[in-house]
LUMKE-846320 format. One line per field, with one value per residue (C-alpha): residue in one letter; y, z, x. Coordinates in steps of 0.001 Angstrom, whole numbers. Layout:
<rotis>
aa = a; ...
py = Y; ...
pz = Z; ...
px = X; ...
</rotis>
This chain:
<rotis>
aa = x; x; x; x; x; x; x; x; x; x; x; x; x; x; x; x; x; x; x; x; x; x; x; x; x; x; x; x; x; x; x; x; x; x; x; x; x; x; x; x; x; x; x; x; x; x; x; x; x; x; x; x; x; x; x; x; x; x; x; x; x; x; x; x; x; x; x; x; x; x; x; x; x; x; x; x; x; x; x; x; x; x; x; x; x; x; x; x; x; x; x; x; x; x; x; x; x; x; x; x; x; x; x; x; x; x; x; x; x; x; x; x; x; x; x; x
py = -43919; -42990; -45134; -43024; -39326; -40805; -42299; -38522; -36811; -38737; -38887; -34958; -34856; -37269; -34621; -31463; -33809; -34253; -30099; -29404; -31261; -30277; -26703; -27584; -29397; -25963; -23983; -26229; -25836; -22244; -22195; -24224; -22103; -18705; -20933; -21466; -18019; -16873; -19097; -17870; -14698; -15168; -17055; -13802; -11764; -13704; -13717; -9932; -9644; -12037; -9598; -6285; -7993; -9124; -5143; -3860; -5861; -5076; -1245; -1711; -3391; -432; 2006; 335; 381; 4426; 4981; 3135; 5655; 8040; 7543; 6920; 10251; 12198; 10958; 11693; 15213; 15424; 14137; 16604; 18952; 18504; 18059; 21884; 23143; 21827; 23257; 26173; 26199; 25453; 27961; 30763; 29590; 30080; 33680; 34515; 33354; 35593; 38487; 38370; 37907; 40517; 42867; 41908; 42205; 46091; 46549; 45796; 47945; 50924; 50712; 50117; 53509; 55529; 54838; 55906
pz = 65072; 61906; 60114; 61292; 60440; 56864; 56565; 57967; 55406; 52365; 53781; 54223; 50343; 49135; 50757; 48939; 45742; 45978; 46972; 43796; 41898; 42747; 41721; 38681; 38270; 39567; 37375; 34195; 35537; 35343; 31933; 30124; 31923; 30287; 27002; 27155; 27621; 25208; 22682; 24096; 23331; 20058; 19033; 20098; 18290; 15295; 15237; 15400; 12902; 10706; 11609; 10602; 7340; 6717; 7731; 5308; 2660; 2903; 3004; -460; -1981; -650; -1872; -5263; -5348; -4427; -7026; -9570; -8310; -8809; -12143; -13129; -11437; -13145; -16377; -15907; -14832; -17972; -20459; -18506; -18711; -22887; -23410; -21473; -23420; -26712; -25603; -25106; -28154; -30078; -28225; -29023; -32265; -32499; -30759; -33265; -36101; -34892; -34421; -37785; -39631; -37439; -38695; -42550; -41655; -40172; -42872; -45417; -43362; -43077; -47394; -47478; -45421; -47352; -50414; -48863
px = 31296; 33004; 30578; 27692; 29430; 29634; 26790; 25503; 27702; 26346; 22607; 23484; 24659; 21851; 19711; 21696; 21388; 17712; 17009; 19495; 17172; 14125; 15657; 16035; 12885; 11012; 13256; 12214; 8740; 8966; 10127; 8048; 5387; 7053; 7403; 3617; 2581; 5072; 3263; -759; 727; 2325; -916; -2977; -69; -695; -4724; -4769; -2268; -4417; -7381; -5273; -4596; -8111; -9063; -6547; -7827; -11379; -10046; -8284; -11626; -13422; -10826; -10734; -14664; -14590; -11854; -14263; -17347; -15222; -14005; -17670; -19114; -16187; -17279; -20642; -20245; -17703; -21041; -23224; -20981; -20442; -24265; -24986; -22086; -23387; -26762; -25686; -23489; -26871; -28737; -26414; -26636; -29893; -29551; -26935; -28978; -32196; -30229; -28716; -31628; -33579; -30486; -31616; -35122; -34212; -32092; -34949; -37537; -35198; -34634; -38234; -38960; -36218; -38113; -41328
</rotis>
């Protein structure tokens, strides 16, 4: 009889043996499930990240390129704006001019008339 209560008692621990182990199996199972989504998700993590850094480099070209248009429109308003001053400059000039030798031209007429 005592032969068959140990053979029962270590057929009972095989038994907790083999359920321990399978336990552990599962729980590996488990984790190298978590490890793999952990590393879909990193990969994602890392494609969008490549993305946001591909983004933020086409938005420095652009902002270089609208720095550029700037610096060219500036300049271009700062010729326009020389060539209407020197215009003008030329024009008053001109007004200047006419006025003084209208002035001479009165000047000569009124002499002329006081000798008359």
């Amino acid at each position: 009889k005592s032969d068959n209560v140990e053979l029962k008692d270590k057929m009972h621990q095989f038994k907790l043996a083999i359920d321990n182990l399978e336990e552990e199996v599962a729980s590996r199972d488990r984790t190298i499930l978590e490890l793999g989504n952990l590393d879909l998700r990193l990969r994602q993590t890392e494609a969008r990240l490549v993305a946001k850094e591909e983004e933020c480099s086409r938005l420095e070209m652009l902002a270089k390129e609208l720095e550029m248009e700037r610096v060219v429109d500036r300049m271009n308003i700062e010729s326009e704006l020389e060539e209407a001053r020197l215009k003008l400059s030329k024009e008053l000039g001109s007004k200047l001019l006419r006025e003084k030798y209208n002035k001479q031209v009165m000047h000569q007429l009124d002499h002329v008339n006081a000798k008359l």
